[in-house]
C-alpha positions as CSV (number, residue, x, y, z in Angstrom):
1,X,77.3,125.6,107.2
2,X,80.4,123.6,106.7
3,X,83.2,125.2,107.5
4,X,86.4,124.9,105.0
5,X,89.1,122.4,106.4
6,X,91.4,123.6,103.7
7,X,93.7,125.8,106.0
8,X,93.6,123.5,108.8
9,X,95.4,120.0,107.6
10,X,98.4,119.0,106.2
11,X,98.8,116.6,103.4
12,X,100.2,112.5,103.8
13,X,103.4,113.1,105.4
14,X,106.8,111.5,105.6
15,X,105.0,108.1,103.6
16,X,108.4,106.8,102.7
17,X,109.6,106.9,106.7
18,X,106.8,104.7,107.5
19,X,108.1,102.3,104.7
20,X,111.9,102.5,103.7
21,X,115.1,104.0,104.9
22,X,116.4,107.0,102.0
23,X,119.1,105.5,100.3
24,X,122.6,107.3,99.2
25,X,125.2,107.0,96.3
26,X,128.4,107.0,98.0
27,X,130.4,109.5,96.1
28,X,133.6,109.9,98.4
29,X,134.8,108.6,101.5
30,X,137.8,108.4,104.0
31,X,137.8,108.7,107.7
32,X,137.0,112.1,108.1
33,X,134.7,112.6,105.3
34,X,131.6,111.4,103.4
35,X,129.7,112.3,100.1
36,X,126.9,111.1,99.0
37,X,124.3,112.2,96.3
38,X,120.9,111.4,97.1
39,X,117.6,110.6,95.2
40,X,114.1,109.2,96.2
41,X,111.7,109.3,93.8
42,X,107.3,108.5,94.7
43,X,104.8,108.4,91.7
44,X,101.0,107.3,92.4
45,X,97.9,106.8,90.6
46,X,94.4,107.9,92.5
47,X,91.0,107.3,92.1
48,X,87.8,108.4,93.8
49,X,84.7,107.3,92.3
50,X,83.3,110.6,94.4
51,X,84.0,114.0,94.7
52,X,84.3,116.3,98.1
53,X,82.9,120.2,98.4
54,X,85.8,121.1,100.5
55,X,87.6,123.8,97.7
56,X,84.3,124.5,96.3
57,X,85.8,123.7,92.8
58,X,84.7,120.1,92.4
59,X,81.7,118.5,90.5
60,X,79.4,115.6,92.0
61,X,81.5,112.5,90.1
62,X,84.5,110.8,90.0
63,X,88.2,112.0,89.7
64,X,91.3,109.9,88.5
65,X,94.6,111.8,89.1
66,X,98.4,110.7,89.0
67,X,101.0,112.6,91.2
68,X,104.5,112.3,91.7
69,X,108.0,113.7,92.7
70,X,111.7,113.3,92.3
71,X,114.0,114.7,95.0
72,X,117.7,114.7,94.2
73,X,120.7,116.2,95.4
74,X,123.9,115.6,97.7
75,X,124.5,115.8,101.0
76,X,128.0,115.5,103.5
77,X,129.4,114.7,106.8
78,X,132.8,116.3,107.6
79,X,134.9,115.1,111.0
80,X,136.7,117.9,112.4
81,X,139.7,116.9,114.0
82,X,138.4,115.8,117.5
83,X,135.7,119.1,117.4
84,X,132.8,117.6,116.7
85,X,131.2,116.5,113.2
86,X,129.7,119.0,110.4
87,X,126.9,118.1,108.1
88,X,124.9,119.4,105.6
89,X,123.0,119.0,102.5
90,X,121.8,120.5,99.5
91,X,119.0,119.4,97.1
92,X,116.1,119.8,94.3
93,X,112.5,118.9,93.9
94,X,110.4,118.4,91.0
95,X,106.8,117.7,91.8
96,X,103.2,117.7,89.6
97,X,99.8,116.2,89.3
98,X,97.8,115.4,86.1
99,X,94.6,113.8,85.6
100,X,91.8,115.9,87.0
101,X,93.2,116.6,90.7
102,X,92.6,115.0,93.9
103,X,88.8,114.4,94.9
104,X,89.0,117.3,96.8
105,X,89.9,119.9,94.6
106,X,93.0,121.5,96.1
107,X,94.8,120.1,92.7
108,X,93.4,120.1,89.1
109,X,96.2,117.9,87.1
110,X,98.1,121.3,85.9
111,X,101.0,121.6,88.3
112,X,104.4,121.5,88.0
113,X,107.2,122.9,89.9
114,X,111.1,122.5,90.4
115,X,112.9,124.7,93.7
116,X,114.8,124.1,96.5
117,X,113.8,121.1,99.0
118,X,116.9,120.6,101.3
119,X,119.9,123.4,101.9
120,X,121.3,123.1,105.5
121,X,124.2,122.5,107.4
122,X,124.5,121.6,110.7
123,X,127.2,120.3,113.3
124,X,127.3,117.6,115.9
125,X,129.7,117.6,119.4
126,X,131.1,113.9,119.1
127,X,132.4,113.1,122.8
128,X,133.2,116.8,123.3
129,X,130.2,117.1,125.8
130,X,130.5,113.5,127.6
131,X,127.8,114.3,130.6
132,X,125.6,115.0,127.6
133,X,126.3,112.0,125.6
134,X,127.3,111.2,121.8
135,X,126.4,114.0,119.7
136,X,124.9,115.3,122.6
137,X,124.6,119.2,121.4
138,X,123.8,119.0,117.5
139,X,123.2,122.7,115.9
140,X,122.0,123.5,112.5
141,X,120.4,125.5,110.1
142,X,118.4,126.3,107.0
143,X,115.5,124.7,105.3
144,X,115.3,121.4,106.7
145,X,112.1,118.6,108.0
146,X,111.4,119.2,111.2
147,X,109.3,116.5,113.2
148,X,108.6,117.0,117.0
149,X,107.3,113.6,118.9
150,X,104.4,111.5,116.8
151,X,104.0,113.9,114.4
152,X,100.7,114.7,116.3
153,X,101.6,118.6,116.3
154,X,104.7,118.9,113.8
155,X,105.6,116.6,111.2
156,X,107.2,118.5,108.6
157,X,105.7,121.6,106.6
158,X,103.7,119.3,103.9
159,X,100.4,120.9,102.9
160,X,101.1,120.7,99.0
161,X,98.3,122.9,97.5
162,X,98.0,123.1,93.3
163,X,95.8,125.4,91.0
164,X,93.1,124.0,91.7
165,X,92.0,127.2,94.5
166,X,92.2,130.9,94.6
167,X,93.7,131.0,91.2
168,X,96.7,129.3,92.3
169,X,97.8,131.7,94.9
170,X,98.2,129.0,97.1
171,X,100.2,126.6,94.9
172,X,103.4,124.5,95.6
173,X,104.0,122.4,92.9
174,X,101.1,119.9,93.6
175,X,101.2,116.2,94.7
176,X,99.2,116.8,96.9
177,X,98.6,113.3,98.3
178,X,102.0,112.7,98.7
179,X,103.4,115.7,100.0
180,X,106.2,116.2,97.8
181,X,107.5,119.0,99.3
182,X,107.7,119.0,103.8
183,X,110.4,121.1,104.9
184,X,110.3,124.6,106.8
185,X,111.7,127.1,104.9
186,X,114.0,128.8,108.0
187,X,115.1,127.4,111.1
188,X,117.5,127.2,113.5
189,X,117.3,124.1,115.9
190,X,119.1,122.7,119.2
191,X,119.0,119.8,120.6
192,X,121.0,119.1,123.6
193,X,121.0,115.3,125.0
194,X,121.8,112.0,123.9
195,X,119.5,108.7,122.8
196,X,118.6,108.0,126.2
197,X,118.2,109.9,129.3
198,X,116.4,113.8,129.5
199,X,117.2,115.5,126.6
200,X,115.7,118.8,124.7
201,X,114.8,120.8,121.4
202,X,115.0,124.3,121.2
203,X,113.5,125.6,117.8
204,X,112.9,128.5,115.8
205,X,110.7,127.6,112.4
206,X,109.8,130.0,109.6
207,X,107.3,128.5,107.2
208,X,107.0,129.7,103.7
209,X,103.8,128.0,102.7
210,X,101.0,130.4,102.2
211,X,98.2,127.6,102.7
212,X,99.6,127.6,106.4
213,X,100.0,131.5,106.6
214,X,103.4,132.0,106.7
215,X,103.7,130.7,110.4
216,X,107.1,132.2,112.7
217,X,107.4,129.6,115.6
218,X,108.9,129.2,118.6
219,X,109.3,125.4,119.9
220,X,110.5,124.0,122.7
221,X,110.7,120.3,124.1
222,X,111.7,118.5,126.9
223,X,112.2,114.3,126.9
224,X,112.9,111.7,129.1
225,X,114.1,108.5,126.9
226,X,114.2,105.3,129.0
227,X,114.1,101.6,127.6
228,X,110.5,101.4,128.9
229,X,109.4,104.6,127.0
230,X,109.3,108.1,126.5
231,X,107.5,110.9,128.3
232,X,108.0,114.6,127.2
233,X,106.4,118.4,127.2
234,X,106.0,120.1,124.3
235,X,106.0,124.1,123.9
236,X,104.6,125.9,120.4
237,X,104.5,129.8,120.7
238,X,103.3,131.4,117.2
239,X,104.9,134.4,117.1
240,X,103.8,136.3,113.7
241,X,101.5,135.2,110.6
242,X,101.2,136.9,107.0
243,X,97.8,137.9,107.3
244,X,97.0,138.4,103.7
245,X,97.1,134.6,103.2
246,X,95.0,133.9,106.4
247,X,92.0,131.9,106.7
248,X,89.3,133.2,109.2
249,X,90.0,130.1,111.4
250,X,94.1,130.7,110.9
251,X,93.6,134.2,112.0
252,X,94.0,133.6,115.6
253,X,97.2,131.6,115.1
254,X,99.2,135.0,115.1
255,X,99.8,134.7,119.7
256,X,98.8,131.2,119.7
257,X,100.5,128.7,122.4
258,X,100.2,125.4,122.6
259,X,101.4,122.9,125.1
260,X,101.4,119.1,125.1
261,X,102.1,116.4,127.7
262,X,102.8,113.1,125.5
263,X,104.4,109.5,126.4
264,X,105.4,106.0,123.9
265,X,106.6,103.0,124.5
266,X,106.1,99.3,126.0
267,X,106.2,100.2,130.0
268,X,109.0,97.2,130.4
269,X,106.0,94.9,129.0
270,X,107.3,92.7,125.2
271,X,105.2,92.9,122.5
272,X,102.9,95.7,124.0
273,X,102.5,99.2,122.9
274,X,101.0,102.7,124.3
275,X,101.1,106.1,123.1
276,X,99.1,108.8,124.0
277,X,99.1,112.8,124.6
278,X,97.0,115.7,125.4
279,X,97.5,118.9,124.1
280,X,96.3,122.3,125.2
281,X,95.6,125.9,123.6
282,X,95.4,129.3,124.4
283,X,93.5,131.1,121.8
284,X,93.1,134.7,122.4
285,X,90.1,135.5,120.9
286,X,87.9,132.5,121.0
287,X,89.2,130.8,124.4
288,X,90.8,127.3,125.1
289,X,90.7,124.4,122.9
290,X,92.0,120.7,123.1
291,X,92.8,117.2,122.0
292,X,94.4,114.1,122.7
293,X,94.1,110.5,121.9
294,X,95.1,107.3,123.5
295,X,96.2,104.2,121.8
296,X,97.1,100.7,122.8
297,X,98.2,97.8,120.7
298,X,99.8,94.5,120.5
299,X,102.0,92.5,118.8
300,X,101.4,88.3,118.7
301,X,104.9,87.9,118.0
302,X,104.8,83.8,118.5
303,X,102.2,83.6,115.7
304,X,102.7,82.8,112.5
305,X,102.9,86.1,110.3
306,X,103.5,88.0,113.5
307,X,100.1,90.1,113.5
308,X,99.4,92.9,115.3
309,X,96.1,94.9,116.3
310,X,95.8,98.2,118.0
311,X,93.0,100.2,119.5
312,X,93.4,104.4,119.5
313,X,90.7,106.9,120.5
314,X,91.4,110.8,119.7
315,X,89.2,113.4,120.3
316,X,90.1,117.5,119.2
317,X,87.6,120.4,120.3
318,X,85.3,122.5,117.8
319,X,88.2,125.0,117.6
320,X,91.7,122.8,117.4
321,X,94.1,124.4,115.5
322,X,95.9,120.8,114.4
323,X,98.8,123.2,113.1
324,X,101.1,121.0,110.9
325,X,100.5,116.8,112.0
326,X,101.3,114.1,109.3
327,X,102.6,110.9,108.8
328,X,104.7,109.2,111.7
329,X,104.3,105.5,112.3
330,X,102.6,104.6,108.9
331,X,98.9,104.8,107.1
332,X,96.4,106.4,110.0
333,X,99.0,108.6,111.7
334,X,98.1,111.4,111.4
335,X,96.1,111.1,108.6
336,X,93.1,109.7,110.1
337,X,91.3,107.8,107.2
338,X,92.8,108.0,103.0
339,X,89.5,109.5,102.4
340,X,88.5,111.6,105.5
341,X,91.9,112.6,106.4
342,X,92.7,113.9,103.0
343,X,89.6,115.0,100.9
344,X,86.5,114.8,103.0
345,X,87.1,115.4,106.6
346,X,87.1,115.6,109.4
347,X,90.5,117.0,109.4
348,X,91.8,116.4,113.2
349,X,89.5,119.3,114.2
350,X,85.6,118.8,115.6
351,X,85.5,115.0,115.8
352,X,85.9,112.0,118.1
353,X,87.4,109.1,116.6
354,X,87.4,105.4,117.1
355,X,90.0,103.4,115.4
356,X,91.2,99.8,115.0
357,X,94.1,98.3,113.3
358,X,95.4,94.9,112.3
359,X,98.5,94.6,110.5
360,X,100.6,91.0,109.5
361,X,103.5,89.9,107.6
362,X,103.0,86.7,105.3
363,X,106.7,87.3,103.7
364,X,109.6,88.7,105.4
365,X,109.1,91.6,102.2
366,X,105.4,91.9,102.6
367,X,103.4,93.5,105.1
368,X,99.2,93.8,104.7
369,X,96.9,95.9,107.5
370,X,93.1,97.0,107.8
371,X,92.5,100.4,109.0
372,X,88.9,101.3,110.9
373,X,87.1,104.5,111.4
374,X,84.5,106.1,113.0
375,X,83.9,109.4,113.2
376,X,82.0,111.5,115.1
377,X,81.4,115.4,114.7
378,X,81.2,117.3,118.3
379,X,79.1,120.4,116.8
380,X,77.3,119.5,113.4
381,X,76.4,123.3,113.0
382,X,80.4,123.5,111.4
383,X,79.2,120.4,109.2
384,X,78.5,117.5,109.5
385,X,81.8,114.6,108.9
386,X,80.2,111.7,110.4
387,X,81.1,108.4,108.4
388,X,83.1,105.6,108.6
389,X,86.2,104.4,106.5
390,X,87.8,101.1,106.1
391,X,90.9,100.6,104.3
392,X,92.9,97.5,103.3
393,X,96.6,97.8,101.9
394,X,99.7,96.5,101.5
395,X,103.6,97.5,101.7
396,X,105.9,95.1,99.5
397,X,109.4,95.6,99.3
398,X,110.0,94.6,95.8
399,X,113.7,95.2,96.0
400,X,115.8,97.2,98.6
401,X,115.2,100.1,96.5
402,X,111.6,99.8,95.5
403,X,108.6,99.7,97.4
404,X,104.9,99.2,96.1
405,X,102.0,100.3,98.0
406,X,98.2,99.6,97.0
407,X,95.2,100.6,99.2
408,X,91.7,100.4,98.7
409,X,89.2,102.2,100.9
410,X,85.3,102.5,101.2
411,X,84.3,105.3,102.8
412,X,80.4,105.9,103.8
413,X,79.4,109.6,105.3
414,X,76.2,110.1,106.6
415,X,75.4,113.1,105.0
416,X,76.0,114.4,101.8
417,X,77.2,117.8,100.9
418,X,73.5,118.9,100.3
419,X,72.7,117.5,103.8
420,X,75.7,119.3,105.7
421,X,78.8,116.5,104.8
422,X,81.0,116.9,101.9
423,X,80.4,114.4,99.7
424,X,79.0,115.9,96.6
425,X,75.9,114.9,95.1
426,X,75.2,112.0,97.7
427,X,76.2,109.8,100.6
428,X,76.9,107.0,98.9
429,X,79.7,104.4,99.9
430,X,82.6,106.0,97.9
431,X,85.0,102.9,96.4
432,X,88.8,104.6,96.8
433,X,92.1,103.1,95.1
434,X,95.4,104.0,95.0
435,X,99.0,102.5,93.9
436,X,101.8,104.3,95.0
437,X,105.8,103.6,93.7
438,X,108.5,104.7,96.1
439,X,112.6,104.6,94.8
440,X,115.5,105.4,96.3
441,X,119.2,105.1,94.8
């Protein structure tokens, strides 16, 4: 029996990090103070020539969707005479799909929504704490993104369900692909410590999405930033869940902890790249569960397009409870696969995985990459995800406002829905496409 993945992922997260800096209108300015109204804007058309039996609400066949978003507002920074720095912003989103929703079924091309993305305010010490560094206490407030290390654990609040399950219950406004929508609804957050150095993050995070079950968290970090890498322990303490909206599986977040050892960087060594961590939960009805992945890579930065290939292995027990990963360094992070990691599975949960990357620049604007898969399912009684993905894309900077991304991806599973997988109808390979627009003014 396969068991649903639909309350334990997160949608694409945080795209636009991985390819362009949010631009800003400058409205006002002086010495003291800044202005700035803000806009980004992502629209994307989709394609899957099959469909996935993860919502239950999909045919065998093909589904071509478009989804996008607009997120506008303004934002400030205000100097305070010597005390520090205050900050804060406010802003709108407007998000939909249309077309027959994603392969998966968590959208069906009827949603659109308008409410509140950012509205927080925050303030930052300057030089008032100089043992600590430059802004080395920063304080704030309200609904704001939230990411904590490589987005393995945290990276945002950005599950962005439709109409197309339970009636809707779960909706918020659609895109899902894209993840219009990826702040927590409530928190209060410290961090203490500069750029370099041990520093820490001391969290409280209220989710208001109902596809995650209402989540009330406690998180704690501590980091030590040198120019060789990063190390740092990680500390997530569920505190309370809304039950009503709960999932079988998400039932047991309500008292979970999780802890995480994780490091990044080059280890003094040009051109080279490691990352890796392990993370570790204490469920108190079903036991322990774990995962962690390793990943080296390189970059041949005396060769012509300066191209890069990386190797990563992760692995996550029957039980993980991936809580709310997404989208830190680009396409594969922590969306493992366009097709598994976002309509047929495995979703960071069950599964081993073997991946390999290549990535070059022909033009200073232009960037291409291949992305491999191979997944593995460590107990095929919860269903069966086996398959394998490859997908080739590109990220062109058409303008320093405008980015264009295509992918293509063929995806083969060794089952089909019938035979324990997902895929419905068959296990064909599936042919995948996508062209995504990102703007910011």
């Amino acid at each position: 029996m396969v068991r649903s993945p639909l309350f334990r992922l997160s949608t694409l997260a945080l795209l636009i990090g991985a390819t362009a800096q949010v631009g800003a209108y400058e409205l006002y300015a002086d010495d003291d103070t800044h202005l700035n109204a803000n806009l980004e804007a992502m629209f994307g058309l989709f394609h899957s020539q099959e469909n996935y039996a993860i919502t239950g609400t999909k045919d065998e066949g093909s589904s071509s969707w478009r989804e996008g978003y607009a997120k506008y507002g303004l934002s400030f920074d205000q100097g305070l005479s010597g005390a520090g720095t205050g900050y804060g912003a406010f802003g709108l989103l407007s998000s939909g799909t249309w077309g027959d929703g994603d392969a998966a079924g968590f959208t069906d091309g009827s949603e659109r929504t308008t409410k509140i993305e950012d509205a927080y305010l925050g303030w930052r010490s300057g030089k008032l704490f100089e043992a600590l560094g430059e802004d080395g206490v920063d304080l704030s407030f309200g609904r704001q993104m939230i990411v904590v290390g490589d987005g393995f654990l945290i990276n945002g609040d950005a599950l962005n369900l439709g109409e197309g399950l339970a009636d809707g219950e779960f909706d918020r406004g659609g895109a899902y692909y894209l993840a219009a929508r990826k702040n927590f609804d409530q928190t209060a957050v410290l961090r203490l410590g500069g750029q370099t150095g041990w520093r820490s993050d001391l969290m409280w995070l209220k989710s208001d999405n109902r596809a995650q079950a209402k989540p009330e968290m406690l998180v704690g970090t501590l980091e030590h930033v040198a120019d060789a890498g990063m190390i740092g322990l990680t500390a997530i303490d569920i505190r309370d869940i809304d039950e009503q909206y709960a999932s079988p599986f998400q039932a047991e977040r309500a008292g979970l902890k999780t802890y995480s050892l994780r490091g990044q960087g080059n280890a003094g060594v040009e051109n080279l790249f490691l990352s890796g961590e392990y993370a570790w939960q204490d469920k108190k009805q079903s036991g322990n569960e774990d995962a962690w992945y390793l990943e080296a890579g390189w970059t041949f930065a005396d060769t012509p397009w300066n191209p890069s290939v990386s190797y990563r292995y992760s692995r996550f027990s029957e039980a993980f409870d991936p809580l709310f990963f997404g989208l830190s360094r680009g396409f594969g992070t922590w969306f493992q696969g366009e097709v598994a990691g976002n309509y047929a599975g495995p979703f960071n949960s069950n599964t081993a995985v073997h991946h390999v990357a290549l990535k070059a620049s022909p033009l200073e604007n232009l960037s291409v990459g291949a992305l491999w898969f191979d997944f593995n399912t460590l107990d095929t009684d919860l269903g069966n995800f086996d398959g394998r993905e490859l997908d080739l894309y590109a990220e062109w900077a058409v303008s320093e406002s405008l980015v264009v991304m295509p992918l293509v991806g063929l995806y083969q599973p060794d089952k089909s829905a019938a035979e324990g997988g997902t895929q419905l109808g068959n296990d064909d390979r599936n042919l995948y496409s996508q062209l995504v627009f990102f703007t910011t003014f």
